[in-house]
Each structure stands twice: as structure tokens, then as C-alpha cells.
Phi, psi and omega in degrees: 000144196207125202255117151270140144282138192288081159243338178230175185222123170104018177178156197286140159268162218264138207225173187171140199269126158294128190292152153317346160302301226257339172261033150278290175322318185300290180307335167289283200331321171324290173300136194028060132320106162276138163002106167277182174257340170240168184260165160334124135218151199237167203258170201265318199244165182083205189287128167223065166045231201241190189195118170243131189261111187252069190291327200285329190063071206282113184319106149114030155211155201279161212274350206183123198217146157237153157200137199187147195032042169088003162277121172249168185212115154247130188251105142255221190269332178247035158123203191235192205210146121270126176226169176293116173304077158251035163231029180041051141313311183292349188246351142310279191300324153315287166003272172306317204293317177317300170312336182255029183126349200238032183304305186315281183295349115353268156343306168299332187254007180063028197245000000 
């Protein structure tokens, strides 16, 4: 699973593969999300969270995550879902990118 953070426009954002620890963590988090009522939006410039990427098609995970503002977008084959972050995935996911290296730019975007 390849968690990009959503940060720039014109040049690659800084991305990283989730440990088999950590795509654990992910599928607890995951579960029994309830349902929004409106879909994402994500703002055009800055910080727009994350976008986790399933190329491989990882068993008991979905093809795509988006998550920003208290929002998860889960994208499979048959469309996408919104659901409420009440199990702090974005703030899980701030963690890591911290952990691997992005305190600094984090910290430049407030976050």
C-alpha cells in the first residue's frame, strides 16, 4: 500500500510503502467507519491530506483511499463512498509522514 502525501502542484509528492505492521493498523482503522453525507473537497493548492494507493490489489483493501479533513473517500470498482474519519486515520497518517522525514514541511503547511 503507497500512502502519497498531497502536497504540492508541479513536482512529486513525498510518498512511502506501508509496513505490513502498519497496513494492519490501516484495516482496524477502516472499520466501522460511519457513512458522510456530502462528498470530499479538497482545497486546489497546499495541503489536500493523503491518497493511498492499492496497485497491487492487497487483499481486504480497497483500490484507493483518500483522506482529508475528517473525511475518508474509499474508491473501488464500484464506485466511491464517503465516510467520517472518527478513528483519526489523518492524524495516524501525519504521524507516519513525520516519522519518515516530513516533519519540516508539515510544520511549513501547520499541520
Amino acid at each position: 500500500m503507497r500512502v502519497e502525501l498531497d502536497v504540492f502542484s508541479g513536482r512529486p509528492n513525498p510518498n512511502w510503502q506501508l509496513s505490513p505492521d502498519e497496513i494492519a493498523g490501516l484495516k482496524a482503522r477502516l472499520a466501522g467507519l460511519p457513512r458522510c453525507d456530502q462528498p470530499i473537497t479538497e482545497p486546489v493548492l497546499g495541503y489536500r491530506g493523503f491518497v493511498l494507493s492499492n496497485p497491487q490489489a492487497a487483499p481486504g483493501l480497497p483500490l484507493q483511499i483518500s483522506v482529508h479533513d475528517g473525511a475518508v473517500a474509499i474508491r473501488t470498482e464500484a464506485g466511491a463512498q464517503c465516510y467520517t474519519d472518527v478513528n483519526g486515520i489523518e492524524s495516524w497518517l501525519l504521524d507516519l509522514a513525520r516519522s519518515r522525514g516530513h516533519s519540516a514541511l508539515l510544520r511549513e503547511l501547520g499541520k
